[in-house]
C-alpha positions as CSV (number, residue, x, y, z in Angstrom):
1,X,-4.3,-11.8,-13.4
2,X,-0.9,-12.7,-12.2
3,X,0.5,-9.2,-14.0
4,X,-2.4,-7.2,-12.5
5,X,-1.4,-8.6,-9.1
6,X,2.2,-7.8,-9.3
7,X,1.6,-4.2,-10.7
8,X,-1.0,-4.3,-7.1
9,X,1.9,-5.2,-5.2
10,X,4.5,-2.5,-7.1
11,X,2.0,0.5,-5.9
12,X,1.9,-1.1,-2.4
13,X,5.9,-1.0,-2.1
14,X,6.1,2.7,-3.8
15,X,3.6,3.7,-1.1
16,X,5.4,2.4,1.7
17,X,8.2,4.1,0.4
18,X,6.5,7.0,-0.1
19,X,5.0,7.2,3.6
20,X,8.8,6.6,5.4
21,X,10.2,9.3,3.8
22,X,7.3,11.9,4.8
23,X,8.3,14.0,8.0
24,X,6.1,13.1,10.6
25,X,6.8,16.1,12.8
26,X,4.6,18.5,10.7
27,X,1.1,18.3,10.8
28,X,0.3,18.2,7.5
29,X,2.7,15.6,6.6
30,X,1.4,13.2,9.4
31,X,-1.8,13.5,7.9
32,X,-0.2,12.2,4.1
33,X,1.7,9.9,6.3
34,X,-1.6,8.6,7.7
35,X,-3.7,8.8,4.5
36,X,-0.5,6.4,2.1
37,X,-0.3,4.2,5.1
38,X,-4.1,3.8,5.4
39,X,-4.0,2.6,1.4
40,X,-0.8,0.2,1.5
41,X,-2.9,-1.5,4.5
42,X,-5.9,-1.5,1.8
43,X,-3.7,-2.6,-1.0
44,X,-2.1,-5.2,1.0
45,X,-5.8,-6.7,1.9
46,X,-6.8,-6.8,-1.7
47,X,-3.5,-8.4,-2.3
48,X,-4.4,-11.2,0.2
49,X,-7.5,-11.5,-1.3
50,X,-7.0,-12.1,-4.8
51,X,-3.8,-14.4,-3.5
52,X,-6.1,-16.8,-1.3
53,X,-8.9,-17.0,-4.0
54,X,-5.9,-17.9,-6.7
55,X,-4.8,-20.9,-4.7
56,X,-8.4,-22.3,-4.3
C-alpha cells in the first residue's frame, strides 16, 4: 500500500508541475491548466484518504 501511495503522491507532484508551466493567457491552455489542477486537487483527496484510514 505504502508504494502504491507514494507512486499516488509522485503523479500529484508531476501534475502540479505540469499545470505551472502551462501558459495561462491562451485559452486553450487555461482550460489544461484547469483540467491538471482539477486532478492534483482529486489526487491529493484520495491521498488524504488512504493516509487517515492507514493511521486508524
Amino acid at each position: 500500500m505504502t508504494e502504491h501511495l507514494n507512486k499516488l503522491k509522485i503523479i500529484k507532484a508531476k501534475a502540479n508541475a505540469i499545470a505551472n508551466r502551462i501558459d495561462v493567457n491562451c485559452v486553450d491552455s487555461e482550460m489544461q491548466y484547469s483540467e491538471l489542477a482539477q486532478l492534483a486537487n482529486e489526487l491529493g483527496g484520495i491521498i488524504n484518504a488512504i493516509e487517515a484510514s492507514n493511521n486508524q
